[in-house]
Each structure stands twice: as C-alpha cells, then as structure tokens.
PAPATI-895843 format. One record per residue (C-alpha): chain; x, y, z. Coordinates in steps of 0.25 Angstrom, whole numbers. Example, Ala and Ser with C-alpha at 12.3 -4.5 7.8 and 13.67 -1.06 7.14 Angstrom:
2
+-------+-------+-------+-------+
: chain :     x :     y :     z :
+-------+-------+-------+-------+
:     A :    49 :   -18 :    31 :
:     A :    55 :    -4 :    29 :
+-------+-------+-------+-------+
END
This chain:
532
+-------+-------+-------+-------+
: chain :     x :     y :     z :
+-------+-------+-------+-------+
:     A :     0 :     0 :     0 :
:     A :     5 :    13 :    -5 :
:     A :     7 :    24 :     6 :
:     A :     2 :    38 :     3 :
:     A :    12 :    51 :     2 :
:     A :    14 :    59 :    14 :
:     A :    19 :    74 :    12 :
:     A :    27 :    82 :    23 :
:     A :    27 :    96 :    22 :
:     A :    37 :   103 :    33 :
:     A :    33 :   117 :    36 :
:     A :    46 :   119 :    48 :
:     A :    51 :   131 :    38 :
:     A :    37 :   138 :    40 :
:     A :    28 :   134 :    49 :
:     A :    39 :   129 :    58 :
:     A :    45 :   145 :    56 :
:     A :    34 :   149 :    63 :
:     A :    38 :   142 :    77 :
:     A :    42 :   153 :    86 :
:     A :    58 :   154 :    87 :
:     A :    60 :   148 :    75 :
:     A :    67 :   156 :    64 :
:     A :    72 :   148 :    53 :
:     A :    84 :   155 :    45 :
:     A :    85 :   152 :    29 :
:     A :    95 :   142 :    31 :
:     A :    88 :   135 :    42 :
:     A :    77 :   133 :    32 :
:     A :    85 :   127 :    22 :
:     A :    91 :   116 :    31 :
:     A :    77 :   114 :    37 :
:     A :    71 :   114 :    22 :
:     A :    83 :   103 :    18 :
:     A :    80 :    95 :    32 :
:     A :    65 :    93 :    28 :
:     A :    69 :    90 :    14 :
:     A :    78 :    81 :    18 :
:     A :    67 :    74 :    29 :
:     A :    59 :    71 :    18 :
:     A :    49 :    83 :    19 :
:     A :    39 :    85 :     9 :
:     A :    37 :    99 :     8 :
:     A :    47 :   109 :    16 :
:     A :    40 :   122 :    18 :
:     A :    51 :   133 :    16 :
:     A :    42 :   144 :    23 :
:     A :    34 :   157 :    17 :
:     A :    43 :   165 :     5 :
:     A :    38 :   179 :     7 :
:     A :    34 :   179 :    22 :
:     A :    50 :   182 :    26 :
:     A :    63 :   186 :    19 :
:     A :    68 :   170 :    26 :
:     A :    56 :   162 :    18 :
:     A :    57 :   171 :     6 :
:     A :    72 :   168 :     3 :
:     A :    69 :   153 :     7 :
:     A :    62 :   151 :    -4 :
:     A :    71 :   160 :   -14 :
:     A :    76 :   146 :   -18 :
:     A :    71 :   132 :   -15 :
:     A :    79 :   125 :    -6 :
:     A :    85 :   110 :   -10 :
:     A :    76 :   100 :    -8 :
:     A :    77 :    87 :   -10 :
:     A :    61 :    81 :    -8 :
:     A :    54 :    92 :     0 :
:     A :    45 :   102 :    -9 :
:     A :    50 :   117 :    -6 :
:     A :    36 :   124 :     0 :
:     A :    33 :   139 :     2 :
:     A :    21 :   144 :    11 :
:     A :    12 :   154 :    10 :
:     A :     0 :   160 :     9 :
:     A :   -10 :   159 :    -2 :
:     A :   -14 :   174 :    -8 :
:     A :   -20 :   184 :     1 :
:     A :   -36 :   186 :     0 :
:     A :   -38 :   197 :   -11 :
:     A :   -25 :   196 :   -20 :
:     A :   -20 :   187 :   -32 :
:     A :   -10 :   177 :   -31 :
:     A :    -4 :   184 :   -40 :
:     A :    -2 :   196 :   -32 :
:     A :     0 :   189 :   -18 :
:     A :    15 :   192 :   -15 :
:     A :    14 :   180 :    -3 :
:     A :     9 :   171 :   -16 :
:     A :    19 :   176 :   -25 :
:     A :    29 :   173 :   -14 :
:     A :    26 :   157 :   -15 :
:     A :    28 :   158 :   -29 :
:     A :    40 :   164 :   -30 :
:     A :    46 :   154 :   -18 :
:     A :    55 :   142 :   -23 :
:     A :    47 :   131 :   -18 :
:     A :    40 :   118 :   -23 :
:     A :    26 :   121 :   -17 :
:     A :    19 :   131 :   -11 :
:     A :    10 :   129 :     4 :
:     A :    -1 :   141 :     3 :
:     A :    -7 :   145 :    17 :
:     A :   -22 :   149 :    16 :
:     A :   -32 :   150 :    27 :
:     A :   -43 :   139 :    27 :
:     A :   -51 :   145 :    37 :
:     A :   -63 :   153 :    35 :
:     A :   -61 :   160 :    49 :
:     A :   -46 :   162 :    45 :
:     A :   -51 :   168 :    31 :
:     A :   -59 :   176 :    38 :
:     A :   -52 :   182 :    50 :
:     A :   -37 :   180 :    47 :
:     A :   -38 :   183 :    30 :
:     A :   -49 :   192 :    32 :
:     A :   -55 :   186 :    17 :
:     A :   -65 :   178 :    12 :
:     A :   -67 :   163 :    11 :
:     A :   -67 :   164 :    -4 :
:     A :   -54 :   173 :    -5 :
:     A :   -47 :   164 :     5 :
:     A :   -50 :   151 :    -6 :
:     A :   -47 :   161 :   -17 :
:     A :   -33 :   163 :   -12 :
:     A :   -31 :   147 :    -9 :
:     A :   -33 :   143 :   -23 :
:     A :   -26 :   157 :   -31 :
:     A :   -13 :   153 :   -22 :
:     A :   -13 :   139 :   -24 :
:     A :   -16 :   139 :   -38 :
:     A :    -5 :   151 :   -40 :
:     A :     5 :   141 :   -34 :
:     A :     1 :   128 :   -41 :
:     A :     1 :   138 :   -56 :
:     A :    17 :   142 :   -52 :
:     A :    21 :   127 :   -50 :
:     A :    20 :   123 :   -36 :
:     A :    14 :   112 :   -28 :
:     A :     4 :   121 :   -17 :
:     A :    -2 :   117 :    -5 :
:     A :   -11 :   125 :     3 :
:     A :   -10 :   126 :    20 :
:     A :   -25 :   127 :    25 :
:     A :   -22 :   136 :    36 :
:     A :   -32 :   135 :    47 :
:     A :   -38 :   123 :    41 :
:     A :   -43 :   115 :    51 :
:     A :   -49 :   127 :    59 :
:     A :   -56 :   132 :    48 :
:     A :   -62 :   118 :    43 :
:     A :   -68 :   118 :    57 :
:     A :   -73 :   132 :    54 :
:     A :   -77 :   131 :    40 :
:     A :   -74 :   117 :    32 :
:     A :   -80 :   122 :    20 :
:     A :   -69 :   132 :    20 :
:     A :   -59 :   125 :    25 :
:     A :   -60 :   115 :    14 :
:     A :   -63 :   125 :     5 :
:     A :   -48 :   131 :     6 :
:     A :   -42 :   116 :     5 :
:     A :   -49 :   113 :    -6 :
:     A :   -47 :   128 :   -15 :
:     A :   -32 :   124 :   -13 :
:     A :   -33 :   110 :   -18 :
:     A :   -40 :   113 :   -30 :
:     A :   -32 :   125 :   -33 :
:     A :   -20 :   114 :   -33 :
:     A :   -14 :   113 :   -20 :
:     A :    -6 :    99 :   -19 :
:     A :    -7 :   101 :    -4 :
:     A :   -19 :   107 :     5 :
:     A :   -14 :   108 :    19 :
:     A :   -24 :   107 :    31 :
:     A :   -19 :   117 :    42 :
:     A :   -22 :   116 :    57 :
:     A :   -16 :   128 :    58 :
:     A :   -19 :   132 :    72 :
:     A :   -17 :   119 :    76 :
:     A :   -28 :   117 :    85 :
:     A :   -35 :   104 :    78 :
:     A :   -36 :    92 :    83 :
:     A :   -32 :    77 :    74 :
:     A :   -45 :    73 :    73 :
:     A :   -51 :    87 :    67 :
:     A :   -38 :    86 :    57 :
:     A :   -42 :    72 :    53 :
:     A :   -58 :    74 :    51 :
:     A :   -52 :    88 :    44 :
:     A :   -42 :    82 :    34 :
:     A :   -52 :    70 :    32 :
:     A :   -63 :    80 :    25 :
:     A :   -52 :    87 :    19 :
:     A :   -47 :    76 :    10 :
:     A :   -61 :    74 :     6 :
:     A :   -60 :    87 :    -2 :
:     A :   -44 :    86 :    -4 :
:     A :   -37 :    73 :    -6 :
:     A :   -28 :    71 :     6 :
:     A :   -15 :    69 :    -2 :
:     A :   -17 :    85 :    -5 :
:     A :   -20 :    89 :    12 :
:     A :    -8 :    92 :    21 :
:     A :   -10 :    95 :    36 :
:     A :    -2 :   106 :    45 :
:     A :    -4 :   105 :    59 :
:     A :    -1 :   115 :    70 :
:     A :     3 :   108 :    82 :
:     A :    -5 :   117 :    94 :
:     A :   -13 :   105 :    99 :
:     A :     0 :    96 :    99 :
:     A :    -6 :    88 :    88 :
:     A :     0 :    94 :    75 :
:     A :     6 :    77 :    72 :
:     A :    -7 :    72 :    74 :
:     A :   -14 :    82 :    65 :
:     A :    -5 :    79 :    55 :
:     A :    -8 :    65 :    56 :
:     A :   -23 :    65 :    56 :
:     A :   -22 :    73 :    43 :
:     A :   -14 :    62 :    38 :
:     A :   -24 :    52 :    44 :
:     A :   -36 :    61 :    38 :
:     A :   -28 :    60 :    24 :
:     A :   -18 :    72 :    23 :
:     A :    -7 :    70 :    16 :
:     A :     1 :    81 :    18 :
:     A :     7 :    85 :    31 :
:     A :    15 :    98 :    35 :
:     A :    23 :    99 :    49 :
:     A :    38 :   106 :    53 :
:     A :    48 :    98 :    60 :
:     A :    47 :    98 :    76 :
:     A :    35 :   103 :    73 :
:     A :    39 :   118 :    72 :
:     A :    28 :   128 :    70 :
:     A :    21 :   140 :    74 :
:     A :    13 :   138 :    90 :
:     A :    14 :   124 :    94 :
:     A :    20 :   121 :    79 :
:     A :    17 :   111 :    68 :
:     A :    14 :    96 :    65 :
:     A :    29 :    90 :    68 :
:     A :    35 :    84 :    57 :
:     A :    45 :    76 :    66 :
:     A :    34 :    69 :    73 :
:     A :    26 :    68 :    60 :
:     A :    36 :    61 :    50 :
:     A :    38 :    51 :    61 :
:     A :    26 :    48 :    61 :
:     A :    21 :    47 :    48 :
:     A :    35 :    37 :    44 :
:     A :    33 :    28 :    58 :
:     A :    20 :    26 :    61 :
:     A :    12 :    15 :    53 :
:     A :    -1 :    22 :    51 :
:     A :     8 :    32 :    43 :
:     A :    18 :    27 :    40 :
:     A :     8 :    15 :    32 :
:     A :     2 :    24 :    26 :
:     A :     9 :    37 :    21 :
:     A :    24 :    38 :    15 :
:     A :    32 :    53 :    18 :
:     A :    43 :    56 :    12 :
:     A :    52 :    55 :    25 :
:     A :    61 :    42 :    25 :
:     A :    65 :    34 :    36 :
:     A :    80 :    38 :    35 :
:     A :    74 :    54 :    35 :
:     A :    65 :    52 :    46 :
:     A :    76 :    46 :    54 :
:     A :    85 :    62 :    51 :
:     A :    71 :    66 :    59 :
:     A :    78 :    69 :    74 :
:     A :    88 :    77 :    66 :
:     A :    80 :    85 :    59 :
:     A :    72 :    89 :    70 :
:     A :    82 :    92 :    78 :
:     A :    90 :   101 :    68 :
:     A :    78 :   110 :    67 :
:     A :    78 :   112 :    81 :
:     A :    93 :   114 :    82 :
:     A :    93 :   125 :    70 :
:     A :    81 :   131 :    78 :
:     A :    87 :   130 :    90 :
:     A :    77 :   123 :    98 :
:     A :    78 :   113 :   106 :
:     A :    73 :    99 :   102 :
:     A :    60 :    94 :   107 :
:     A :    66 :    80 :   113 :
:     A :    50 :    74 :   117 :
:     A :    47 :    77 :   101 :
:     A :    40 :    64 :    95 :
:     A :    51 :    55 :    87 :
:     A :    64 :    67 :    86 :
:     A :    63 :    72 :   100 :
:     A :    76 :    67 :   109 :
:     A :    67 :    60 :   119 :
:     A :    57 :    53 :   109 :
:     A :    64 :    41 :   109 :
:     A :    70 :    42 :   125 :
:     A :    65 :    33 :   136 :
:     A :    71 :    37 :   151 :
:     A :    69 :    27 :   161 :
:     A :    60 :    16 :   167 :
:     A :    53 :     6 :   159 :
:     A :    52 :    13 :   147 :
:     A :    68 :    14 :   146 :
:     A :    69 :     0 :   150 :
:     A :    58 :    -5 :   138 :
:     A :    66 :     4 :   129 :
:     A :    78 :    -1 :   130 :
:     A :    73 :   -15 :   129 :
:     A :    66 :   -13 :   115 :
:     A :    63 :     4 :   111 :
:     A :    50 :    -2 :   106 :
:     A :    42 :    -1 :   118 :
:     A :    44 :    14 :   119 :
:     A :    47 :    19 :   106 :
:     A :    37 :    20 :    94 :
:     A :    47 :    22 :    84 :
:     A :    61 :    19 :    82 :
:     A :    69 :    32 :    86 :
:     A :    78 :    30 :    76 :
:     A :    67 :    31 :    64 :
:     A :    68 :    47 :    66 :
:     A :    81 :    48 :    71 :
:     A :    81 :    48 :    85 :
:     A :    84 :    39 :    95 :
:     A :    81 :    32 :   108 :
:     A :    85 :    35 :   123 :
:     A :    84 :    28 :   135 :
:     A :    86 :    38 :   146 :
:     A :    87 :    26 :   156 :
:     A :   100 :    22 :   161 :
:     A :   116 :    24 :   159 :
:     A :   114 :    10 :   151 :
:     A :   105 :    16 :   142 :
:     A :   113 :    29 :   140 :
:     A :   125 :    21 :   136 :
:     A :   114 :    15 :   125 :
:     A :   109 :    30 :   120 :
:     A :   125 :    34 :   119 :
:     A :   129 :    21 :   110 :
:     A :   117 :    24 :   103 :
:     A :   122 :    38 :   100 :
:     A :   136 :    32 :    99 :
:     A :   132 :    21 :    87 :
:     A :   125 :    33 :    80 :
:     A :   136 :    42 :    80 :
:     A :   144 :    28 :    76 :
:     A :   153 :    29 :    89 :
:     A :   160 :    15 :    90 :
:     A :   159 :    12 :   107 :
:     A :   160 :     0 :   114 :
:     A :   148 :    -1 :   122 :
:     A :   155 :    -5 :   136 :
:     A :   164 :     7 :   136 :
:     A :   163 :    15 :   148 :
:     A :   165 :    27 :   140 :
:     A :   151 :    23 :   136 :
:     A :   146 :    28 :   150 :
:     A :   155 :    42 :   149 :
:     A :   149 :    45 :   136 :
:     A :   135 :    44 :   142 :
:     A :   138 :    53 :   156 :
:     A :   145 :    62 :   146 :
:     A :   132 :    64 :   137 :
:     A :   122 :    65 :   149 :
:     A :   132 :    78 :   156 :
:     A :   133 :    83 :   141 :
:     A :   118 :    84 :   138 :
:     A :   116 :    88 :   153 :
:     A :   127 :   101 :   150 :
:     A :   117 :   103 :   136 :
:     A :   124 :    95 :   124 :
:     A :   114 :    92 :   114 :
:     A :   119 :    79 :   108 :
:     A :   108 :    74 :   102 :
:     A :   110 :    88 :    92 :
:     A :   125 :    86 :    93 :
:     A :   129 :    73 :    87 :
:     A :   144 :    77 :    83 :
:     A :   146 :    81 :    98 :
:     A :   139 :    67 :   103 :
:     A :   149 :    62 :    93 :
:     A :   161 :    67 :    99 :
:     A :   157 :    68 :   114 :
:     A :   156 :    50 :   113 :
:     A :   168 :    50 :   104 :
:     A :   176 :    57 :   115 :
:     A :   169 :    49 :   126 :
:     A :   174 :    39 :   120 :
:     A :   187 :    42 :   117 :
:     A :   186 :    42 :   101 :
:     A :   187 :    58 :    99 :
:     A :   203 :    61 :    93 :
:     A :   209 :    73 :   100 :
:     A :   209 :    82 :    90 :
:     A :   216 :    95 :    94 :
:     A :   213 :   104 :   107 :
:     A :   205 :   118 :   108 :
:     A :   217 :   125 :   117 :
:     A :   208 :   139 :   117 :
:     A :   196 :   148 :   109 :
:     A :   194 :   161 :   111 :
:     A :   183 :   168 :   103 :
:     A :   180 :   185 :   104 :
:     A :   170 :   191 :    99 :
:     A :   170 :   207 :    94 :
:     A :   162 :   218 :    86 :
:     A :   171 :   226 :    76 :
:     A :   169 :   233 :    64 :
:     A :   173 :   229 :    54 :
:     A :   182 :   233 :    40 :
:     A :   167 :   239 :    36 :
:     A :   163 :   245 :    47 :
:     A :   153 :   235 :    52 :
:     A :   152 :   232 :    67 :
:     A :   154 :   216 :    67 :
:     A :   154 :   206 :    77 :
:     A :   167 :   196 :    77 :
:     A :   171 :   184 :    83 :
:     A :   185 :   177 :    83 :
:     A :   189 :   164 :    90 :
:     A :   203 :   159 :    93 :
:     A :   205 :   143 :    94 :
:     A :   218 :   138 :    99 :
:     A :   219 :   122 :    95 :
:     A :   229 :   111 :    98 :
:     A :   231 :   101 :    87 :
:     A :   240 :    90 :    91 :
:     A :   248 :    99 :    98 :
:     A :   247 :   111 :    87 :
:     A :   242 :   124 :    92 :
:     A :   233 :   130 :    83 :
:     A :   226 :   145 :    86 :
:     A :   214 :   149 :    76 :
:     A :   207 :   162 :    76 :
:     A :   193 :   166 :    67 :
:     A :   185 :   175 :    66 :
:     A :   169 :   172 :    67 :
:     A :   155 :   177 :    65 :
:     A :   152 :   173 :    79 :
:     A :   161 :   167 :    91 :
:     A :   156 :   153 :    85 :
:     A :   160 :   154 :    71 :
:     A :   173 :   159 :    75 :
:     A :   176 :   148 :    84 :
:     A :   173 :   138 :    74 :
:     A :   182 :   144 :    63 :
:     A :   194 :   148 :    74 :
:     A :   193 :   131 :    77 :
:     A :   192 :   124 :    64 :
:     A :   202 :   136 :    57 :
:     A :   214 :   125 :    60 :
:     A :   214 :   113 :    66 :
:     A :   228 :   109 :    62 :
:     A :   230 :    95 :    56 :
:     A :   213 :    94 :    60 :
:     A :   210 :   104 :    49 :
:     A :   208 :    97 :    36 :
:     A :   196 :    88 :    44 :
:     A :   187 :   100 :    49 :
:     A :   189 :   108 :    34 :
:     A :   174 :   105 :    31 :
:     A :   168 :   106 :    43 :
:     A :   157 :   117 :    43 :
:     A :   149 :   122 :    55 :
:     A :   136 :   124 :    50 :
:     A :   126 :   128 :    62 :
:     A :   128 :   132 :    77 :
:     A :   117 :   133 :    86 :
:     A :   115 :   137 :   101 :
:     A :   105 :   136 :   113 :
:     A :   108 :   140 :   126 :
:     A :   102 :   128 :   134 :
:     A :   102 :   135 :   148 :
:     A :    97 :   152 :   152 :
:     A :   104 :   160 :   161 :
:     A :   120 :   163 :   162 :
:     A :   124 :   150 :   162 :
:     A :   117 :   147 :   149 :
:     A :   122 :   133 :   141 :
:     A :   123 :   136 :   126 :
:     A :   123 :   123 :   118 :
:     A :   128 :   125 :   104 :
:     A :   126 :   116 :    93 :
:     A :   135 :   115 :    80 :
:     A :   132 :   109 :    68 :
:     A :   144 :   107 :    58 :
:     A :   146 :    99 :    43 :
:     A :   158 :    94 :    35 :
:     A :   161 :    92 :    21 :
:     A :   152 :    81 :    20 :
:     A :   142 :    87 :    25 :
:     A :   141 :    78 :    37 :
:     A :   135 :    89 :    49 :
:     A :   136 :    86 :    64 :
:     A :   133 :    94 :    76 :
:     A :   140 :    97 :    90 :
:     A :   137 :   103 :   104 :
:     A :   142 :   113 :   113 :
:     A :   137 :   115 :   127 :
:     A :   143 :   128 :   136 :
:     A :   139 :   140 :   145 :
:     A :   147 :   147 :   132 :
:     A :   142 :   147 :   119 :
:     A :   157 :   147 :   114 :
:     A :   161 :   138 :   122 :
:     A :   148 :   127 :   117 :
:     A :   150 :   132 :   104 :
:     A :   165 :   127 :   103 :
:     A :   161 :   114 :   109 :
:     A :   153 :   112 :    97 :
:     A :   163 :   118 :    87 :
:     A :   173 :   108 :    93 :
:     A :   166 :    96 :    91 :
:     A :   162 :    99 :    77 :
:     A :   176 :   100 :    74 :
:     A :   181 :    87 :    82 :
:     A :   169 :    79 :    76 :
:     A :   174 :    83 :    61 :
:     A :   187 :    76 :    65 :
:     A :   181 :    66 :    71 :
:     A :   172 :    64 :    58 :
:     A :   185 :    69 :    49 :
:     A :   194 :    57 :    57 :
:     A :   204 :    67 :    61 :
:     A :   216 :    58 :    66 :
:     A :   218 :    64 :    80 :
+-------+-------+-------+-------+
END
C-alpha cells in the first residue's frame, strides 16, 4: 500500500522572527535557511521582502537549496487598489523565491473590524493576489488567518475565503489558528468539512501554541485529512509560539499510525542530525536549550534513580518510546557512579576514544566531568572540548607547547583619517619544545586579537593549524552579580570543512575566552596528528 506525500513547511525565519528576543542577522538566515534544507524541509520560508531593509536583501537572491522551495510572505492587495498598483504585491513578485505564502483574513469579524472592508473586497483581494502570483510563474499558497475563529463565527465566510484562493490557483490553502485558542477536536471537525470543498492534498495547517497543543493540532488536521503542515524549530514564535517541528518530524517518522500511512521527505539518517539542529538554533540565538523538550531535550531520554533506572538499565525498552538514538540523542541513567562510567564510555565510543573499561582513569574522568558541569562547562555543545578533557584524563593528549603569558590592551585613537576607533592588541608569549616565541596583533575586539596573536607562529606547529578558521564565538553570562561566570563557546572549521566546538568557563570573559581558543588549536593538532 502506497503512503500518501506529507509536506513540511518551516516558517522559523518569519513567524519564528517574531519571538520576543529573537533577532536573526542576514547570515543567520542563510545558515538556518541551509539547516532546514539540509533536514529535508519542504518549503523554508525566508520571511516578508519589503517589510525591513533584512528581508528585503534576503530575497535580492535566492539562497542555495538543494530540495527545499524558497518561499516569500505577505500580504494579499489592500482593499481598494490593483494588484498592480499594490507596492506589498509588487514586493513578492519582484522577490527571488519558488513560491509565494499570501496572508489574508478569513474572518468576517477581522474583515470588519481589523481591515475596515467588505466581505466582497476581502474575497476580491484573495483571488486578484493569487492569480497575480500563479500568472508571473509561481507556485501560491494562501494563509487563512484567523480561520478557525472565523469559521466558528461565520462558516460560509470562512469557507468562502479558502475556496476563492483554490479556484484562483493556489497549490496550497492553509487553515490558521492564529490565536491559537482551538482545541483538536474543533480543528479535526473544521478540517473535515474543509476537505469537503477543498481536497486535502491542497489544505495546510498553522497552529499557535497558547493552549499547549499546537503538535496536536497539527496532527488532528492531518488526521482530518491536511496534507500540509507549517511549524518552526523548537517551536519559536510570536506569544507562546508555533507547532514545533522537533517534536512534530519525530513523530510523523516514528510513530506507526503515521509513519504507516504518510511519507516526508526527512530520512532516517536526517532525523538522527535533529538534537543538533536544535540545539545550534539555540546557541546562535543564544538561548538556553529547553532540556525537558520532547525527543531533542537533554533530559528526554534521562532516568535518575529508583526502579525506573534500575528497568533502564536492564532493557531501555521499559521507559523509552523510541530509541534516543533515532533523533540523535541519547540516554542517561543519572543512578550510580557504575552508571556514570557507562554514560562516559558512551561518549568515549562516540568520540571514538579507545579506553580499557577497567582503567581507573575511567572514575577520574567521571569526577572531572561532574565538577566541570558544576563550574558551568556545556559539553553536551562543546564536543572538541569533551574530546580533549577524556583525552587528557586519559593521558592521550601530546604536549604540544606552553602558554608562558598573554596580555591584551584595549585603547581608543584616531586614527590616519581622523576617525576615533577602538583597538585592541594582545601579546602571546609560547614555548615550543624549548623555543621562546612572542606574537603581537592587532584585533577588532580583545578576542580576535588573541586569536591571531596565538596562531600568528607556533614554530614547528604552524603548518598544521594554516587552515583553521574560527567561524562564530558566543557568550552567556551564566550567573548575576559581581561574580558573574561567563561561558563562552567557539566554533571553528578547517580546510575540509570538518567544524568543531569548545568551552571556556571563568569569572573573566578573557580568560574563558582563551580557554576555548586554546582548545580549538590543540584539537587541530590533535586532529592534524601533530608528532609532540
């Protein structure tokens, strides 16, 4: 029995935008764009070319994607001009993107009070802006804001609206819960009498997430017959947020009723990147990870004590309803030093460590851990540092060279033009194998000159750290008060483009900051096979 097609539409780059303290530069949307592509996302919506200078340039030129279709959002014409002389409309046409999502009331209390127009104008601008985009060559889908609420009000009107975009040629019509307030058994009866009028491989489903139940809207629609479902990752999103696609690819993939039934495009081997592609959304926003989030949280797949451990540990079966593995995670049995030694092998065959499992080093490397994470070391986002910290438990890390002393000032000038600019320079003063070597560079922060005063000559070490590139640097302050601990986290690539990512911990953001330089460096040996 054939399974029917399943579309996934990520809207993390414009719905998601809207979270409060989320800013997303341009190049945060392109990696993020590339991500979602790379997951196996359907449709990546780029955001709303014309609404700021940021979205605007985004879709100056269509990103690189491999499977995903580009999308643009915005609104359909205002009540009372052309298409044709609609500068919003005229904004989507122009944008480099595979398909345009039109957002248009389909409430006749929001036609009323929010547009101020008629029902008739309302359906007139639905069909003019779809046909407009279907005429210049690309797919169209229509967002039914308010759609739920206003079937409730008005179903005539509500339908009205879905059914003006489907036979002006929308490939998708998506019903909204845009105020997030219905429950799964309203969406299911709703969708149901939808795809009466509208066959459900054309209806979509976006769900806000106030009434915790977002997932399971999404999945009554499918139920109901929707074949179309838009969410964010970690379910960003203006007020309480969006449908979560973390928690919603899982399920589609792993559970049978789904799984049976409906094929996405995500593999198994994508949806086992899915723990890191949450997590690196949180750590280029900067936001600490939910751990009790379903399937990617750190404590989805952790048992701590009693006989739940105890079951665990005899088959994970009797408290785990998938394998951890499937999205990338994995287990923890928070139970007894025995069972830390098995969550640090575990790490240690991942990282492919060779250990000898009776070595009491085993035990050192566990303490070790448990005081790091104590101090504030993220490992879990740090795996060059996990690396390095068992490798020197261990005894397996080579002695490279010494950091005698650093010294970083930092100073305002003028400089040859005139201009009042802000410097920093850092001194580094190495021994390699008994050779004094002293660097000095200059920098656009104290950071960045560090970084270039350290890897500016490492002597014989030199040749094996030519291509390593540090390519992002991010800080949280983990504590308040004077004594605030900073944790800074450093992500670095090399000519093969292979990236990795270390830890620094300290009362001083210098001082955590060169913790994490210096293990990027000493892991490219490592990785290089630098002799010692």
């Amino acid at each position: 029995m054939s399974k029917e097609r399943l579309y996934l539409f990520d809207t993390t780059l414009r719905d998601g935008a809207q979270t409060n303290g989320v800013d997303f530069t341009l190049a945060d949307k392109r990696i993020i764009a590339g991500m979602l592509d790379d997951l196996g996302i359907d449709y990546v919506e780029g955001g709303y070319p014309g609404a700021n200078p940021l979205d605007t340039e985004f879709f100056g030129s269509k990103p690189k994607l491999d499977h995903a279709r580009f999308t643009a959002f915005g609104m359909t014409r205002r009540a009372g001009r052309s298409v044709s002389n609609d500068p919003g409309v005229a904004g989507l046409l122009e944008a480099k993107a595979d398909a345009i999502c039109f957002v248009a009331k389909s409430s006749a209390y929001q036609v009323r009070v929010a547009l101020e127009t008629t029902n008739e104008e309302n359906l007139a601008s639905i069909r003019d802006s779809v046909a407009a985009a279907k005429a210049a060559g690309r797919e169209v889908m229509l967002d039914c804001e308010h759609f739920f609420d206003g079937y409730k009000e008005d179903a005539g009107f509500a339908l009205a609206c879905a059914k003006a975009a489907y036979e002006a040629g929308a490939r998708w019509v998506v019903l909204c819960d845009t105020n997030g307030g219905t429950m799964p058994d309203e969406v299911a009866a709703i969708v149901t009498d939808v795809t009466k009028h509208i066959p459900g491989d054309h209806v979509g489903i976006h769900a806000h997430n106030d009434t915790e139940q977002a997932v399971a809207n999404s999945l009554a629609a499918v139920r109901a017959g929707a074949r179309q479902i838009q969410g964010t990752l970690n379910g960003l999103g203006e007020r309480c947020g969006n449908a979560n696609l973390c928690s919603l690819i899982p399920t589609l993939k792993l559970k049978k009723e789904f799984s049976d039934a409906f094929e996405i495009s995500v593999t198994p081997e994508k949806l086992a990147t899915l723990v890191k592609v949450s997590r690196t959304l949180d750590d280029m926003l900067n936001r600490v990870p939910n751990r009790h989030a379903a399937y990617v949280g750190e404590s989805a797949f952790v048992t701590k004590t009693g006989i739940h451990a105890s079951a665990v540990m005899k088959d994970p079966q009797t408290y785990e309803h998938v394998l951890p593995e499937t999205v990338g995670n994995h287990r923890k049995v928070l139970v007894s030093d025995q069972a830390g030694r098995s969550n640090v092998m575990a790490e240690l065959d991942r990282a492919g460590i060779a250990y000898e499992k009776s070595d009491p080093k085993l035990t050192r490397l566990v303490e070790e851990l448990k005081e790091r994470e104590a101090q504030g070391y993220a490992y879990e986002s740090a795996n060059a540092s996990f690396d390095l910290l068992a490798r020197r438990t261990l005894g397996k890390v080579p002695h490279y060279f010494e950091v005698e002393q650093f010294d970083v000032n930092v100073e305002q000038r003028y400089n040859a033009l005139g201009e009042r600019v802000t410097v920093a320079l850092a001194v580094v003063k190495v021994d390699v194998a008994g050779e004094h070597l002293i660097s000095a560079a200059e920098g656009n922060g104290p950071v960045n000159a560090l970084d270039v005063a350290l890897r500016k000559d490492l002597g014989k070490y030199q040749k094996y750290i030519e291509g390593l590139t540090l390519i992002d640097y991010r800080v949280r302050i983990l504590n308040g008060g004077t004594g605030a601990v900073t944790r800074v986290l450093i992500e670095s690539e090399d000519e093969n483009g292979d990236r990795w990512t270390t830890v620094g911990v300290s009362p001083n953001i210098i001082d955590a900051s060169f913790q994490a330089l210096m293990d990027s460096v000493i892991y490219k040996l490592v990785k290089s096979g630098a002799p010692a």
